[in-house]
C-alpha positions, 0 to 999 in steps of 0.5 A: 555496477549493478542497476537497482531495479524497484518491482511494484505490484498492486493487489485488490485484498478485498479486506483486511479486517479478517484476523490473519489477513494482515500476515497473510498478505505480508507473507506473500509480499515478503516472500517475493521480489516486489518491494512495493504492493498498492493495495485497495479495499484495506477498509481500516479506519483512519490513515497512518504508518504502519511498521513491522520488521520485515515490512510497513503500510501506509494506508489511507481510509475512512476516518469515520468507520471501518469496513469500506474502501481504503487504499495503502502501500506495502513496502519491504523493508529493503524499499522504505530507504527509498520512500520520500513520502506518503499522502492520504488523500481520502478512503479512495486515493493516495499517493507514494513518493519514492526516490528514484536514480534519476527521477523521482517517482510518484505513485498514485493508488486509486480505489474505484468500486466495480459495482453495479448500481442500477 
């Protein structure tokens, strides 16, 4: 019997308020073999469910104004059988539960800026 094996990534996009953005990274997740990307700086407003066909986004930001931070998860839609749940935590942070062979497993997505504050 074949062991089913879950590839993750993670991708800083550094914004998906640009029209196309969206599709663009989909596309490339869609295209290869990781059923589960974190992604951060998706800076949408808000915290929800995204589906599409071949994908979804769970994504948690700034319910109060869009452009800044934001973390979310993208899955394929071969991987969302497995998801047992999604908490928004805050703009910076959330977690994915996803149903594993033996153990479950808990994903957590921080966002922490790199910049410079002198």
């Amino acid at each position: 019997m074949k062991e089913e094996l879950l590839d993750i990534g993670t991708w800083n996009v550094n914004t998906m308020l640009k029209a196309g953005k969206m599709q663009e990274i989909a596309d490339q997740i869609v295209g290869s073999q990781i059923q589960i990307v974190t992604l951060q700086e998706i800076r949408w407003r808000g915290y929800s469910l995204l589906k599409k066909d071949k994908y979804s986004i769970y994504y948690s930001c700034n319910p109060n104004t869009t452009g800044q931070a934001g973390t979310g998860f993208i899955i394929q839609k071969s991987a969302m059988n497995k998801i047992l749940g999604f908490e928004p935590i805050s703009d910076r942070i959330c977690k994915l539960r996803v149903k594993g062979k033996f153990y479950n497993i808990t994903l957590i997505n921080i966002y922490a800026t790199t910049e410079d504050k002198e």
